[in-house]
C-alpha positions, -999 to +999 in steps of 0.1 A: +000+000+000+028+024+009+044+016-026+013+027-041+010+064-027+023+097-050+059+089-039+078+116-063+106+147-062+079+172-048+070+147-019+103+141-007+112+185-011+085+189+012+099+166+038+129+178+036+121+213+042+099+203+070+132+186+084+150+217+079+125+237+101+123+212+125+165+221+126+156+254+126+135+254+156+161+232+176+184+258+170+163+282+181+150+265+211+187+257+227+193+297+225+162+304+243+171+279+270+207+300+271+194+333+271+157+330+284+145+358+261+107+355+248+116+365+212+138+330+207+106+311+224+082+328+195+102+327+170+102+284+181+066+284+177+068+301+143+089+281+128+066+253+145+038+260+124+061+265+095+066+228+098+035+215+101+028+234+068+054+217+050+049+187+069+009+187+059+013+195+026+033+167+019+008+150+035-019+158+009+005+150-017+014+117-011-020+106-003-033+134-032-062+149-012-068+180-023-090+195+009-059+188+031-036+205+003-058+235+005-066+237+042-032+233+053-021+262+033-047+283+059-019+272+087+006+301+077-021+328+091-017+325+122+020+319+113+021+352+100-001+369+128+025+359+151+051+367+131+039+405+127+034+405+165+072+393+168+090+418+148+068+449+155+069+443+194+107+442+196+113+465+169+094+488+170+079+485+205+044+482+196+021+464+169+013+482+140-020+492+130-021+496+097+002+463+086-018+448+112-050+461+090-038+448+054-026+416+070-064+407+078-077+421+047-056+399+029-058+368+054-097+368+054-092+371+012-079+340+016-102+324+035-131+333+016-117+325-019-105+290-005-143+282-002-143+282-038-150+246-056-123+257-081-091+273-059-074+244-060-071+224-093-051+190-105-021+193-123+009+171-138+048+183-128+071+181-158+081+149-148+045+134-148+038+130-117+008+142-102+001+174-078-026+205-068-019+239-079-035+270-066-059+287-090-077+319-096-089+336-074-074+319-047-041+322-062-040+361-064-048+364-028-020+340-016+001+357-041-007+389-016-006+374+014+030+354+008+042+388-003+035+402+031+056+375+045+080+373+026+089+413+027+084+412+063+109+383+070+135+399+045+134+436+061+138+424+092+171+404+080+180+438+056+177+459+093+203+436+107+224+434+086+226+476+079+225+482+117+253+459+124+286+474+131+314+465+107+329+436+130+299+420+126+290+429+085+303+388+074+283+371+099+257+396+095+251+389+061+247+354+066+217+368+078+204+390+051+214+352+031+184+338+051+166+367+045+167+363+007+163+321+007+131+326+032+110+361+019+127+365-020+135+336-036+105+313-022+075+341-034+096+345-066+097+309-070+055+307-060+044+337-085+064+322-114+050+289-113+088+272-113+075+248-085+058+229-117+093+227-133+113+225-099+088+205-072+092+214-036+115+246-047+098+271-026+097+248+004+135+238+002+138+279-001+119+285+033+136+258+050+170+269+041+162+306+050+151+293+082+180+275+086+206+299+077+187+326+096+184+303+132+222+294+124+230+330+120+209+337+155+233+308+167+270+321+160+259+356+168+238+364+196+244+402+189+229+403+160+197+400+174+204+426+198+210+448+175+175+448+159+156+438+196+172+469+213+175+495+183+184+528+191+146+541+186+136+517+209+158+526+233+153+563+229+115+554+234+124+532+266+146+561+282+124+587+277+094+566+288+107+549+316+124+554+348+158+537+350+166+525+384+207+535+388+225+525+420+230+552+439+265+544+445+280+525+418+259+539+393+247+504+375+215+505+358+189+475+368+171+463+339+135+446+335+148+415+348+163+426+374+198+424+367+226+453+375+248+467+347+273+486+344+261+522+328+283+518+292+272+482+291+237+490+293+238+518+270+259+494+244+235+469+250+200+486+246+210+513+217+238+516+191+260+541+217+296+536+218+317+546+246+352+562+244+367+569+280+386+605+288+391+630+320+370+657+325+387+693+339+372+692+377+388+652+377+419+662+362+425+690+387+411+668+418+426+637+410+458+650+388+468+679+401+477+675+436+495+645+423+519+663+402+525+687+427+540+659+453+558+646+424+573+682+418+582+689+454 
């Protein structure tokens, strides 16, 4: 019976990109049990339901059921949702409204054309195989809706990689790689219609990006810094906030609790770099009286 199910290229592309999330999340999972921070642990569940996309869709192809290959697609909503939440609540600090807005226009366009008898349809690869392609109506609003996903995911690897300082330009730009395999090439390879001539390309695409992303996260931990604690974030922050500072040693607690030295903070939550020097009333009170012993 096994031998007898739609065992072809396109099958075995969308298991292997499902592998390559399920990597992906891994990865991401051991940093968030290093560094406890909530944006690893979403960024885990995304990727999650990334996988069970891929892992569902090749599902419906090997057993060719075209409601599962249909319905499955519906799991990159909330995907998405969460995804918008992720970036826009560390970048920016709060959710935004209006790609919040064209999100669920978009998302409930999809919904409603999937009801349609004829969004998906039967087709033949180039090898002769059998597979479902995404049709009309239906199509056009996917077409949208990936778009959104696939230009969010790639700014937010572009912001890293231009806010990184030059010591971290090479690793960062293994980055912006991930950035271009996961949000460019896979919506390139959708609109086109290459996944008829290549099966399972857009998959393998989102799974590498993933992977090179999560692997980037990995060797770097700064780099995510760098985008989580941007300098308009932190100017927001400061200005919003009250910083508790020891009165004595001057550290600066932070939201968990933990003391810092003031330049460490600063480097940590903004772009500000610190370069050390004497002011006048030091240099005559801690100087001065020094160079006078010396001279008598």
């Amino acid at each position: 019976m096994i031998l007898t199910l739609n065992w072809n290229i396109e099958v075995f592309n969308y298991f292997l990109a499902a592998f390559l999330m399920l990597i992906s999340g891994t990865i991401m999972f051991r940093e968030y049990l290093k560094v406890k921070h909530r944006f690893h642990y979403l960024i885990v569940i995304i990727w999650d339901f990334v996988f069970l996309y891929m892992a569902l869709g090749g599902v419906a192809l090997l057993i060719q059921s075209r409601e599962l290959f249909k319905w499955e697609i519906l799991i990159l909503i909330p995907a998405t949702l969460l995804l918008i939440y992720v970036l826009d609540s560390f970048y920016r600090g709060s959710l935004d409204p209006i790609k919040t807005l064209l999100f669920g226009f978009s998302a409930a366009g999809v919904i409603i054309s999937s009801l349609s008898s004829e969004a998906i349809k039967p087709i033949f690869l180039a090898s002769g195989s059998p597979s479902f392609q995404t049709n009309d109506v239906y199509h056009t609003w996917l077409s949208i809706f990936t778009a959104q996903i696939a230009l969010l995911y790639f700014v937010f690897c572009l912001m890293i990689f231009i806010k990184a300082p030059k010591s971290l330009k090479k690793k960062a730009s293994l980055t912006l790689l991930g950035g271009f395999f996961f949000g460019i090439f896979s919506f390139v390879f959708y609109i086109t219609r290459l996944t008829k001539i290549l099966p399972g390309i857009m998959m393998i695409s989102i799974g590498l990006g993933a992977l090179i992303s999560s692997l980037s996260f990995a060797l770097e931990p700064q780099l995510l810094k760098i985008l989580i604690f941007s300098a308009d974030k932190a100017k927001a922050k400061i200005i919003g906030n009250i910083l508790s500072i020891c009165a004595h040693c001057k550290k600066i607690k932070d939201d968990e609790g933990n003391w810092h030295q003031i330049e460490q903070y600063f480097s940590d939550h903004s772009k500000l770099l610190f370069s050390h020097g004497l002011c006048a009333d030091c240099i005559k009170q801690y100087y001065t009286d020094e160079k006078k012993k010396e001279s008598s």
